[in-house]
C-alpha positions as CSV (number, residue, x, y, z in Angstrom):
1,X,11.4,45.0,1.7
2,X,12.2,41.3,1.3
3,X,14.4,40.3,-1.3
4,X,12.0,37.7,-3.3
5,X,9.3,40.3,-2.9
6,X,11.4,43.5,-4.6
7,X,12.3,41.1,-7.6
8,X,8.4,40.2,-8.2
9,X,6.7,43.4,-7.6
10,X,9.7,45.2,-9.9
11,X,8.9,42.5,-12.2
12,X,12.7,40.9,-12.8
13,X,10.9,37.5,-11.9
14,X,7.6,36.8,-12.4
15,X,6.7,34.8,-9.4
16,X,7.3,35.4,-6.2
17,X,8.3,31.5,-5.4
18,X,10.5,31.8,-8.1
19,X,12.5,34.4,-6.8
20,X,12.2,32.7,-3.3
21,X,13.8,29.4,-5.4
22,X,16.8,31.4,-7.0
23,X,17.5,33.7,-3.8
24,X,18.1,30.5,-2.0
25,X,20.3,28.5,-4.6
26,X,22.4,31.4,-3.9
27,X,22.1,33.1,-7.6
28,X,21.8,36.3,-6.1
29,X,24.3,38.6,-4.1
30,X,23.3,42.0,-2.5
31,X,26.5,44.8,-2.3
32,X,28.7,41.8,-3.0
33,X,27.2,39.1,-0.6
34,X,25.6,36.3,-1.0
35,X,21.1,36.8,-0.6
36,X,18.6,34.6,0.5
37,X,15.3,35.2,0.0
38,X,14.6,37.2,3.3
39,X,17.4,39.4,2.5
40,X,16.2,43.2,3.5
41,X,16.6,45.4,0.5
42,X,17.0,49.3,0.6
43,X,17.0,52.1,-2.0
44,X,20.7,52.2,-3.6
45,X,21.7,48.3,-3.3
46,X,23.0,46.8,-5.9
47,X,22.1,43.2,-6.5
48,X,24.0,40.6,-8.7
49,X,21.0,38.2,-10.3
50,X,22.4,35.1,-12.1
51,X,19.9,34.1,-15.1
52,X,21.2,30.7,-16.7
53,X,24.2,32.1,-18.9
54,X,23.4,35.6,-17.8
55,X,24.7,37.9,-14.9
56,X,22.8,40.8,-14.7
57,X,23.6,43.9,-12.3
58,X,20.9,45.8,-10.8
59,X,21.0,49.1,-8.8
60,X,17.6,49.5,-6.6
61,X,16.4,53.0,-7.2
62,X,12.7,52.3,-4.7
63,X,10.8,50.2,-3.1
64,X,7.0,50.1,-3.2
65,X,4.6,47.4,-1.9
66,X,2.4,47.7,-4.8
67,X,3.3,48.8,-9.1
68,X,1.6,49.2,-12.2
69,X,3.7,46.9,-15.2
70,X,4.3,50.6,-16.4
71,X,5.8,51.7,-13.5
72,X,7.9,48.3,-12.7
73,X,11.5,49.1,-14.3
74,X,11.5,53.0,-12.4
75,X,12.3,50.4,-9.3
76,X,15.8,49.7,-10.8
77,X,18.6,51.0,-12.9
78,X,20.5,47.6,-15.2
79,X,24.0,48.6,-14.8
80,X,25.3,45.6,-16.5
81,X,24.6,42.3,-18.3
82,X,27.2,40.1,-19.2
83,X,27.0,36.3,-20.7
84,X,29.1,34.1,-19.1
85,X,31.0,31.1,-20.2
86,X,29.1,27.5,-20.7
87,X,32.3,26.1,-18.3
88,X,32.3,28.0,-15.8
89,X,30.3,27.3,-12.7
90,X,28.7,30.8,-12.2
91,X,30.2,33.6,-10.1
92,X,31.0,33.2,-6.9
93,X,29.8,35.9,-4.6
């Protein structure tokens, strides 16, 4: 499954353009690398999503095509958030 579709259906960004947006601003690194948007994604990756002042570490437990709002967070375990400094650029992956 494509990268900007995993982080809408599983619900960590709304919309799907959004996620397309961030992928490709390079916010987001799968197993350490650097993600664009038409990344593949499998069960057990672990993605790096940088949210403003936020870095937030994801492991991808499944995919599915389609989810209930109930169902969206069983798609992924949060293994770590962390708030990083105003002067720092962001991480580089």
């Amino acid at each position: 499954m494509r990268l900007d579709k995993f982080l809408k259906v599983s619900r960590l960004i709304k919309r799907r353009t959004v996620a397309k947006e961030i992928s490709d601003q390079g916010r987001i690194a799968v197993n350490g690398k650097q993600a664009k948007s038409s990344s593949v994604l499998k069960a057990g990756d672990e993605l790096k999503i940088r949210f403003g002042q936020k870095l937030v570490t994801v492991r991808v437990n499944e995919l599915k095509e389609f989810t209930k709002k109930e169902d969206a967070a069983g798609m992924y375990t949060i293994i770590n958030e962390e708030s990083l400094q105003s002067t720092e650029e962001g991480p580089k992956f």
